[in-house]
Structures are given as C-alpha cells and as structure tokens.
C-alpha positions as CSV (number, residue, x, y, z in Angstrom):
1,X,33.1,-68.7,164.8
2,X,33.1,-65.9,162.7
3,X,34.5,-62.2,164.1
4,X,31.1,-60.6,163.7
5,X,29.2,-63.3,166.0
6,X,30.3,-62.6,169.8
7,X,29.9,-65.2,172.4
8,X,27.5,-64.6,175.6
9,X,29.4,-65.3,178.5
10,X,28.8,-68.6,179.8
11,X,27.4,-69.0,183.5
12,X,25.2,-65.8,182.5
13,X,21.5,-66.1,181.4
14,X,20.5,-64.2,178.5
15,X,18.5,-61.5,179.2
16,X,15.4,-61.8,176.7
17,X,14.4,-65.4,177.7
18,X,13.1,-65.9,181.2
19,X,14.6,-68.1,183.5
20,X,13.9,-71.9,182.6
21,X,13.3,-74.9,184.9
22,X,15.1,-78.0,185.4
23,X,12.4,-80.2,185.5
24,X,8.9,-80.8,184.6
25,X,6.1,-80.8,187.4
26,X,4.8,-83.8,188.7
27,X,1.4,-83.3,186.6
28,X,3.5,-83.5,183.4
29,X,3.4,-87.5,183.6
30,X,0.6,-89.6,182.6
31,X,-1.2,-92.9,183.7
32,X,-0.6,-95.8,181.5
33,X,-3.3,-98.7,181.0
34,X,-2.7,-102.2,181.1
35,X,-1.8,-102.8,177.4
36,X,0.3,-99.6,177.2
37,X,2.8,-101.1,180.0
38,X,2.3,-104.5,178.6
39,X,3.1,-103.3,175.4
40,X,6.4,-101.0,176.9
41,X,7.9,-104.1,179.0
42,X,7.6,-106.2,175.5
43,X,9.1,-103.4,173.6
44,X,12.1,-103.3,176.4
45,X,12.9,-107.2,176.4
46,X,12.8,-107.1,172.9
47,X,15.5,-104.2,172.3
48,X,17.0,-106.1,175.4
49,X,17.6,-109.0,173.0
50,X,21.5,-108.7,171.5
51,X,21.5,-112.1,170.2
C-alpha cells in the first residue's frame, strides 16, 4: 500500500457511512409463480448434471 494511503483500523466503523445491516428484511423476497420454480428446479438439475 502506498505511504500516503493510511489504513482505518479494522473492528472500527467509518465514521461517514451509517451503520449497515446484516441482512435484508423479510419483505425483500418475492413470490415465484409456477413456471418461474418450474423453470429454477430445471435450471438446478441441469447444472446438477457433471456427466
């Protein structure tokens, strides 16, 4: 790292961003339809596929 950069200590938050969360909220998910799942669980057994 060059001299003229310093480090911020680890373990310590910076002070000009706010604290951040570890996780989403529960609202941040959506509802898939039919074919969407359909369409994931073929996607999955086909990257599931090594042969």
């Amino acid at each position: 790292m060059p001299e003229h950069v310093s480090r911020w200590p680890e373990g310590h938050p910076l002070p000009a961003l706010p604290q951040q969360r570890q996780t989403g909220h529960r609202s941040d998910s959506v509802e898939l339809t039919r074919e969407e799942r359909d369409a994931f669980a073929e996607l999955v057994r086909h990257l599931g596929d090594h042969d």
